[in-house]
N, C-alpha and C positions, 0 to 999 in steps of 0.2 A: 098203223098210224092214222091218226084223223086227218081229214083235210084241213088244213090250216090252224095245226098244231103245231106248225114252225114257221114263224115269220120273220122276215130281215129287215129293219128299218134299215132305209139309206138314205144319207145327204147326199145329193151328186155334187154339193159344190165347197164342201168340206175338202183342204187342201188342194191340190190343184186341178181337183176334178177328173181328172184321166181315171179313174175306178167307174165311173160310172156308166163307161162305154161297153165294160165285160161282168163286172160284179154281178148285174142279173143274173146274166147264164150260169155265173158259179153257181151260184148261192141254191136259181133254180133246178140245178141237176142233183142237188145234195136235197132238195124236196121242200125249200125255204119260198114262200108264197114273199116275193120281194115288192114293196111297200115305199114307194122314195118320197121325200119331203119335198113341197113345195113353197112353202112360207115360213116364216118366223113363226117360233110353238107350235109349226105341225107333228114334231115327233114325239109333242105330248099328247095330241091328239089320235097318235097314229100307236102310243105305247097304251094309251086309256082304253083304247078298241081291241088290242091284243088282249089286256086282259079282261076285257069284258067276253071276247070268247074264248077264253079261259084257254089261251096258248100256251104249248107246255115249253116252249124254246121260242127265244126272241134273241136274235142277235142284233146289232146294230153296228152299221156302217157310218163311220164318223171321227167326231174329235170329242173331247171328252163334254164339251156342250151338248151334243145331241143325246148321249147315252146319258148324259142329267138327265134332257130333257123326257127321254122315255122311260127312265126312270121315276119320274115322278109323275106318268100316265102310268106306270103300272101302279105305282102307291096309292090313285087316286082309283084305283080301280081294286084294290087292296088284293092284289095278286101277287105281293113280292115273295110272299115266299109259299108257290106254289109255280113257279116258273124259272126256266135257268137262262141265264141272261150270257150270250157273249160279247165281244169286240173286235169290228175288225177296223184295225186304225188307219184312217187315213188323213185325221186333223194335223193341225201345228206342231203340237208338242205330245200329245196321245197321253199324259201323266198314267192314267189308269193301267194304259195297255202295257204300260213298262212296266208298272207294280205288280202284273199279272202274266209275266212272264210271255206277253206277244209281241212281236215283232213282225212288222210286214203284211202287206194285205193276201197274201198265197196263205200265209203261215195264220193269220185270223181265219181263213175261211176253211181251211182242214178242222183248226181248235175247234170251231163252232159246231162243226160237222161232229169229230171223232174225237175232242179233245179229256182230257180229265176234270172231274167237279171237284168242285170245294165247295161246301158253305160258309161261309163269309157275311163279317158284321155289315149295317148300313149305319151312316151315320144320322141324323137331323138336327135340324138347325131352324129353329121355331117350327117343326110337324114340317119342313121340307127336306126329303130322302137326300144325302151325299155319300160318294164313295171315296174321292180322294181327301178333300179335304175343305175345313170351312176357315180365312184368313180374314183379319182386319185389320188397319192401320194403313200402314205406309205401302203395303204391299198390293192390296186389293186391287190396287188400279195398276201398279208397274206389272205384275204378273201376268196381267191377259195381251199385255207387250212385249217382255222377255223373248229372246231368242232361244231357239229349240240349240244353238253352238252356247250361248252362254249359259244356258241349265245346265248341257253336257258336263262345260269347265268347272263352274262354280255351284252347280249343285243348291241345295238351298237358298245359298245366297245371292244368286244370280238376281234377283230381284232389287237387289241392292247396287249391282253395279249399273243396271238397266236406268235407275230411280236416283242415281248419283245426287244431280240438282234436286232431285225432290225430295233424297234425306235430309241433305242439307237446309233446307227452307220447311219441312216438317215438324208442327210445332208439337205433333204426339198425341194421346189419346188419354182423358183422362177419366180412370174406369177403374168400376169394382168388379174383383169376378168372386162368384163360388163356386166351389167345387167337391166333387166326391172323390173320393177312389177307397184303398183299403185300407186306410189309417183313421178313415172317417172326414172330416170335412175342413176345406181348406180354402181361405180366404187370400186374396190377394190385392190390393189398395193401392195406385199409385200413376204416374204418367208411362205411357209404354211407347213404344217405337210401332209395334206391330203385336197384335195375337196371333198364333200359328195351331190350328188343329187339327191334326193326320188322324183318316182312317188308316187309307191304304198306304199313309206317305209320312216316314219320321221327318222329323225337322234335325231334330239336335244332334252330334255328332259330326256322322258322315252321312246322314242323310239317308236317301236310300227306301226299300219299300220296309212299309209297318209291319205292324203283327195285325194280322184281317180279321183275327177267330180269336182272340180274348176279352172280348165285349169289353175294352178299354179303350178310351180316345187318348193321342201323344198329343201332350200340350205345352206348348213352349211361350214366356211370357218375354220380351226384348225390353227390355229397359228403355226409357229415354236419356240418351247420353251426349255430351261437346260432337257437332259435327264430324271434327277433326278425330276423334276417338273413333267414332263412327265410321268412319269410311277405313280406317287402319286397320279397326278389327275385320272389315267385312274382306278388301284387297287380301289382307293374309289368313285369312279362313279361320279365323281366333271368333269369331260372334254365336255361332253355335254350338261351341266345343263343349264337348261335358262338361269341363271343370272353367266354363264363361262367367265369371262375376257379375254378366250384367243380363244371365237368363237364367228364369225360373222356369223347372221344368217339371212335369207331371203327365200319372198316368189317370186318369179321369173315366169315370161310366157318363158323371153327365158335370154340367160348367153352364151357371149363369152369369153373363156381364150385363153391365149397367153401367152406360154412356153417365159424367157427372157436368154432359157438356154438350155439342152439339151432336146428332142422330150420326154412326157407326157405318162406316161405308165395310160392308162381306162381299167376302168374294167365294160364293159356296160352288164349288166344281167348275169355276170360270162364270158362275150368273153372279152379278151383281145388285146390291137391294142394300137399304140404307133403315138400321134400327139404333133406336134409344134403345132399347135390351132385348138380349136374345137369348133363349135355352136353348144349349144342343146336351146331345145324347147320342146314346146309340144301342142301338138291338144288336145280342149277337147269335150269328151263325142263323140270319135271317133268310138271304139270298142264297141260290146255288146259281156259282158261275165257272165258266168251265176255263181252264189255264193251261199254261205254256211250261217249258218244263222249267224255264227259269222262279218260277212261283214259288215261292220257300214259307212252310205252313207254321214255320217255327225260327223267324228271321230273328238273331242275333241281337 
């Protein structure tokens, strides 16, 4: 092995920091050159340097912000898919690390070590790399608040009961989108509640992890509907059900919207940025990341 063929981005101050006292020593017994952030966008700086020398393993220590952000120092260093990327979770809510079947900072740092690969789609969202997912509307902002107890309950919709007052006072988004998938191409016109776009993370149903590896994005369109309607559907879990009257749902390679109104608050892997239009996409079976045994390569 070369030297400095495996390196571990770590936040020390992602969750409540207690990893940062021993994580070195793990990380450097298993032969990981450990790498900690020290400012805002340094773990893109610090993922852009991995792959500029061309490191064959990069784990990251964090919440799912950091491993964006090293994520898109390896994209900008165009090594994504010549590198295998892990997780080991110690943010808020970890969305990634659940999708990929890790749990625990012990149980990230064996995965990273010994764990199994997969390769796995990326998303993007105007030429910026995501794994979980890219949202707009009403949610962008309540999500990066959402309790890691209220995801548990409510699952997708947890954003909704977070954002109570701010469904209700939400006057909607009002947008064209296009879209591909295998029927050929599909238009959508109208005032929405929310756009929802899973890599790693269905929306509709029960929610739950995506399909990683069939180069399609899950795309869920929420309707703008009566408050009161609103919030009934979301308390009894009726707003994303398959058979929801007031969501349109699809499986997409790629999706442009087109704000008909003021500039679009995303919320792409917990980063937020604000576009009149946006194209995402996605490559698939780009990345090789290594999972947990909860990982399911052919999710339901």
């Amino acid at each position: 092995m070369q030297i400095g063929s495996r390196r571990c981005v770590c936040n020390p101050q992602s969750g409540d920091g207690d990893h940062a006292s021993y994580l070195p020593r793990l990380m450097g017994a298993r032969g990981f050159a450990v790498y900690e952030t020290e400012y805002a966008e340094h773990a893109v700086e610090l993922g852009r340097e991995a792959g500029q020398a061309g490191a064959s393993e990069v784990a990251v220590c964090g919440g799912d912000g950091t491993v964006n952000e090293v994520l898109r120092g390896l994209h900008d260093a165009d090594h994504l898919d010549d590198v295998t990327l892990s997780v080991i979770p110690t943010g808020t809510a970890n969305l990634l690390a659940r999708m990929i079947g890790v749990e625990g900072v012990e149980t990230g740092v064996e995965i990273a070590d010994t764990g199994q690969t997969r390769t796995v789609d990326v998303g993007f969202a105007g030429g910026e790399p995501f794994l979980v997912s890219c949202i707009a509307g009403l949610p962008a902002d309540a999500s990066v608040a959402t309790s890691s107890e209220l995801k548990a309950r409510f699952g997708p919709l947890a954003f909704l009961v977070t954002g109570t007052q701010e469904a209700l006072e939400f006057d909607g988004l009002e947008i064209d989108i296009e879209a591909t998938n295998a029927e050929g191409s599909v238009e959508w016109h109208g005032e929405a509640l929310c756009l929802l776009v899973g890599n790693a993370r269905r929306f509709v149903g029960r929610g739950g992890q995506g399909d990683m590896e069939d180069g399609l994005l899950d795309v869920a369109i929420v309707e703008q509907m009566p408050p009161g309607n609103l919030v009934a559907e979301a308390v009894t879990h009726r707003l994303l059900g398959d058979d929801s009257d007031h969501v349109t749902h699809l499986r997409a390679s790629d999706l442009t919207v087109r704000s008909q109104g003021e500039a679009i608050a995303f919320s792409r892997d917990g980063e937020l940025a604000t576009h009149e239009e946006l194209s995402l996409s996605v490559e698939r079976r780009l990345l090789d990341v290594r999972v947990g045994d909860g990982y399911d390569p052919d999710p339901a």
